[in-house]
NUZAGU-141468 format. One record per residue (C-alpha): x, y, z. Coordinates in steps of 0.05 Angstrom, whole numbers, padded with zeros to 5 digits, always signed. Layout:
% residues N
XYZ ...
END
This chain:
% residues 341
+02240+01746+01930 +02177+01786+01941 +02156+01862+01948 +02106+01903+01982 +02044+01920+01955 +02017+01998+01979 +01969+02033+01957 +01972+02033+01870 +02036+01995+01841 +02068+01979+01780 +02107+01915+01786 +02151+01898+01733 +02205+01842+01729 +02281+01860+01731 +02296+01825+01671 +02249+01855+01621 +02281+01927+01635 +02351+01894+01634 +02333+01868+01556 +02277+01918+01529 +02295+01975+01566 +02356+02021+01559 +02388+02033+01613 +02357+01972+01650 +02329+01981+01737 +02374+02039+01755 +02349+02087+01689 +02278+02066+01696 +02272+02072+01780 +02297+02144+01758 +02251+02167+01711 +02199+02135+01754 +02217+02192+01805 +02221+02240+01767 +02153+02225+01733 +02107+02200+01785 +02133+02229+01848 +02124+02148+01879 +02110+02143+01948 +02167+02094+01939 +02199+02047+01887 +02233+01981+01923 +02266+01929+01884 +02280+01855+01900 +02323+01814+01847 +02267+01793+01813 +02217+01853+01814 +02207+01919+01805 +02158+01958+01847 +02129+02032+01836 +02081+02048+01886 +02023+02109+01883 +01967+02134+01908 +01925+02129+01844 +01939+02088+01785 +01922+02156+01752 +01995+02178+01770 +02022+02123+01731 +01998+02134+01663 +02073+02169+01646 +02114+02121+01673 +02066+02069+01630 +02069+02117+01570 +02138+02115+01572 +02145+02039+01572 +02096+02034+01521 +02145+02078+01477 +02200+02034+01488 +02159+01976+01462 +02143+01944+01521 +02073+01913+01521 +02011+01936+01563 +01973+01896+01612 +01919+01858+01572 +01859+01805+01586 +01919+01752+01562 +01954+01759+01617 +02011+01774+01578 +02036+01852+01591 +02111+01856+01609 +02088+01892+01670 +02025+01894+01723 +01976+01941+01771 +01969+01912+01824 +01922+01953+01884 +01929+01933+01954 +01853+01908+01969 +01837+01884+01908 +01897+01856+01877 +01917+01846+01806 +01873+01891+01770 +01884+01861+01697 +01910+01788+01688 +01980+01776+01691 +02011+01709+01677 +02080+01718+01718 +02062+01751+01787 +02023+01722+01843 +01994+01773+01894 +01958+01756+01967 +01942+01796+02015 +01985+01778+02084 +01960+01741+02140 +01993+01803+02183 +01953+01853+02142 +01985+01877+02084 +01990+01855+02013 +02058+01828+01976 +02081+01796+01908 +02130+01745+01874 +02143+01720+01815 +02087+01663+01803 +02137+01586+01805 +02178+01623+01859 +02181+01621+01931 +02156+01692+01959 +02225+01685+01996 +02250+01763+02039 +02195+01818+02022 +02238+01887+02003 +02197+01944+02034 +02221+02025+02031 +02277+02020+02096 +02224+02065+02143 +02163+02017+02137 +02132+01996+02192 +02059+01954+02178 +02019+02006+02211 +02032+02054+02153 +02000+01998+02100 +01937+01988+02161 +01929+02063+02170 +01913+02073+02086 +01838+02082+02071 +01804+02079+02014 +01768+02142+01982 +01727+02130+01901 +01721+02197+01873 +01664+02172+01840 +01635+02172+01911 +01660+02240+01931 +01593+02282+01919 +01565+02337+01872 +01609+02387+01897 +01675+02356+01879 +01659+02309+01814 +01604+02316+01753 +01595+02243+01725 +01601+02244+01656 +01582+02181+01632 +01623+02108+01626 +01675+02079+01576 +01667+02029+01529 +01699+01988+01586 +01646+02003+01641 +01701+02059+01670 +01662+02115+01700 +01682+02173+01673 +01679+02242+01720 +01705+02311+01713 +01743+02323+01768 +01735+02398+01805 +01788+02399+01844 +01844+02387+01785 +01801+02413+01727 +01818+02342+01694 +01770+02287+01668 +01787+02223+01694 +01769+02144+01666 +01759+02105+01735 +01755+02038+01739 +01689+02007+01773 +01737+01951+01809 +01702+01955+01881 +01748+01940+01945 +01732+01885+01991 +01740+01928+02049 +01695+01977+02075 +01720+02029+02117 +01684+02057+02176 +01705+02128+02208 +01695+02139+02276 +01625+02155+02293 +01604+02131+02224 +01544+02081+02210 +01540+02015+02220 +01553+01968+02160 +01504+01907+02149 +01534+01858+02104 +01508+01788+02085 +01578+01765+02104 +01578+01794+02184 +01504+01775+02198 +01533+01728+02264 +01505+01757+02320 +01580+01758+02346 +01605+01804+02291 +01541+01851+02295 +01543+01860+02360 +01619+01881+02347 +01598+01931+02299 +01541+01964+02336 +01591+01966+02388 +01640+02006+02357 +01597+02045+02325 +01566+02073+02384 +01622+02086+02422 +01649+02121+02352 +01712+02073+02344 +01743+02073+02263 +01733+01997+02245 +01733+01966+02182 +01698+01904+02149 +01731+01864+02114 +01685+01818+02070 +01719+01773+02029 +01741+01746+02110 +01680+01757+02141 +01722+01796+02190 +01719+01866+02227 +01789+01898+02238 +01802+01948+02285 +01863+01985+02305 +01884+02007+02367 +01934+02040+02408 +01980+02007+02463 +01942+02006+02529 +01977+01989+02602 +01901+01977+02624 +01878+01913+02666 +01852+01862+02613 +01782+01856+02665 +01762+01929+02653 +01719+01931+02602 +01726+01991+02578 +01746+01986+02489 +01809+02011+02485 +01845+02076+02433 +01840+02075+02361 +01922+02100+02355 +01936+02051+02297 +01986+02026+02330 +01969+01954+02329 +01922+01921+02296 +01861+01870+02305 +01832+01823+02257 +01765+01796+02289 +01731+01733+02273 +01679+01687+02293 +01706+01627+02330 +01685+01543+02318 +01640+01543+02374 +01574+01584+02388 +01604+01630+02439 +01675+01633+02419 +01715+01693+02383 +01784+01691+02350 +01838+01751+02348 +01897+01767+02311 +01929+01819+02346 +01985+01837+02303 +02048+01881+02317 +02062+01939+02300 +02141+01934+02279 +02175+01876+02233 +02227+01853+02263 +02274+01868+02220 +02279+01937+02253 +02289+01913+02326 +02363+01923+02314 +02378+01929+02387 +02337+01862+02404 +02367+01801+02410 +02330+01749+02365 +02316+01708+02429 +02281+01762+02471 +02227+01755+02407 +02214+01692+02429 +02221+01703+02509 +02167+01761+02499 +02129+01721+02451 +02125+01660+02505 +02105+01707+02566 +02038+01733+02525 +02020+01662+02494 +02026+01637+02568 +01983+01692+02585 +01932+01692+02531 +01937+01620+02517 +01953+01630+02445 +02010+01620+02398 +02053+01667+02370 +02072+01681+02295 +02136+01705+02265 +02131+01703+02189 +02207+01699+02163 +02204+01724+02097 +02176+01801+02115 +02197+01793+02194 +02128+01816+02219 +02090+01778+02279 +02031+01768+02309 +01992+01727+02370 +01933+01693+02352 +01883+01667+02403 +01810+01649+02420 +01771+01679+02472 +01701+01651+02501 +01649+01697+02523 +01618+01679+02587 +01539+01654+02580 +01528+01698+02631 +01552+01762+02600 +01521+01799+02556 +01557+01803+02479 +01562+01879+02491 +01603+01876+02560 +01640+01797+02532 +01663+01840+02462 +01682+01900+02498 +01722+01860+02542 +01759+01817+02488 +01776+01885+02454 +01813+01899+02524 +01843+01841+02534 +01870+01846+02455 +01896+01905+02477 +01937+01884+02535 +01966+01818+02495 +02000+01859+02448 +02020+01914+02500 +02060+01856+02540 +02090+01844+02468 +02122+01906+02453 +02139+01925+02524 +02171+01856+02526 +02210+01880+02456 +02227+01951+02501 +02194+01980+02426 +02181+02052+02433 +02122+02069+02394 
END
């Protein structure tokens, strides 16, 4: 079994709270409420998840695991539970959990010799709420809302914070993703230097479109909203978040790939026959020429294809025009599902 990974979490294993701590899962997933105020806490029958929005929030629910003897993360990789953060991962070792991000763009965990096996998620998630998450370091957030104060013995910037009155330890753990609001500047990075990926960029950037870069993948990802448009126009489509584009460089000089993926896991389509998955799935890979992708264990999909830009074009119009045609794949999808989104 596996379990989603959002924003800050706190993974610990079923077992260790059945043995060392009293009142086992059901008396610690209450205190965890009533302590951190989680965005939500899902279990599996292996793990325990307590998801944040800072790991700052979790210093009482740690605190009071620590005073029941449990033992804290440590460079050993031998804590009886882990932090895990949804762009960067693990952020001390742990010995017992493995942690990836998705290949339909969110992050999970299982218990490292198992099989990730059915991902427990909170009952209203839908992918598009783990996309739609950005990134903010308060060390970042300017004179007028922090005063640096220095570094740990760690290398933790230290800050005091204005807007709580508190002084906070953070941790200089950088995120491989770099977000990009609309109308905000464009992002050079040795990783996205293809002419194909820059010309992406300045793309969306002028036409003030949210993207973000993604450069551990060398990829730009963009979300977008459902479009009925012609896939010939050529005009880039909403930024809704409703589905979501992962945008590489393709094998040949001229070539792009796409991940559109969708918006729902099927494990919601509760008034979809399993088969009309497939029959929608079939119409846009006969369309777009490219294969379709149901992953089993969290129920989320995706179409992947390649698209070549004509010599003839320019890589302005050709991008622009692969950002429509995106667009209309995964339209036909969820029309095809009859999701309302």
């Amino acid at each position: 079994m596996s379990v989603l990974i959002d924003a800050s979490c706190l993974v610990i294993t079923a077992a260790t709270l059945a043995v060392q701590f009293l009142g086992g899962v059901d008396y610690f997933v209450g205190k965890a409420r009533e302590l951190v105020q989680p965005r939500y806490v899902v279990s599996d029958d292996t793990l325990v998840t307590v998801s944040v929005w800072s790991p700052q929030q979790l210093i009482p629910l740690i605190e009071l695991l620590a005073q029941a003897g449990l033992a804290l993360p440590d460079e050993t990789g031998a804590g009886d539970f882990a932090l895990v953060d949804m762009d960067i991962g693990r952020l001390t070792p742990c010995s017992w959990l493995d942690s990836e991000v998705h290949r339909h763009g969110f992050r999970w965990a299982w218990h490292t010799g198992q099989a990730p096996g059915e991902m427990a998620f909170p009952d209203e998630w839908r992918p598009q709420q783990s996309w739609s998450l950005d990134r903010s370091r308060l060390q970042d957030a300017g004179a007028d809302a922090v005063l640096p104060l220095g570094t740990t013995d760690a290398g933790d910037d230290v800050v005091l914070d204005f807007r709580t009155g508190q002084v906070v330890s953070l941790s200089d753990a950088t995120s491989p993703i770099v977000s990009v609001p609309a109308g905000g500047a464009y992002i050079s990075a040795p990783a996205l230097e293809d002419i194909r990926l820059a010309t992406a960029q300045l793309l969306l950037s002028l036409r003030e479109i949210p993207y973000r870069v993604d450069k551990e993948l060398g990829a730009i990802i963009v979300m977008f909203s459902l479009d009925e448009m012609d896939p010939e126009d050529a005009r880039i489509v909403g930024t809704d978040g409703l589905l979501r584009m992962l945008f590489r460089v393709g094998d040949a000089p001229r070539r792009l790939q796409l991940d559109v993926q969708l918006p729902l896991p099927s494990h919601h389509l509760d008034l979809v026959v399993p088969s009309l998955i497939h029959e929608a799935a079939a119409a846009v890979t006969a369309k777009t020429g490219g294969t379709f992708d149901l992953c089993e264990e969290t129920g989320t999909m995706s179409v992947h294809f390649s698209v070549t830009v004509d010599p003839e074009t320019s890589w302005a119009d050709g991008i622009a025009r692969v950002f429509a045609f995106a667009s209309h794949a995964g339209t036909r999808m969820c029309v095809g599902l009859a999701v309302d989104s």
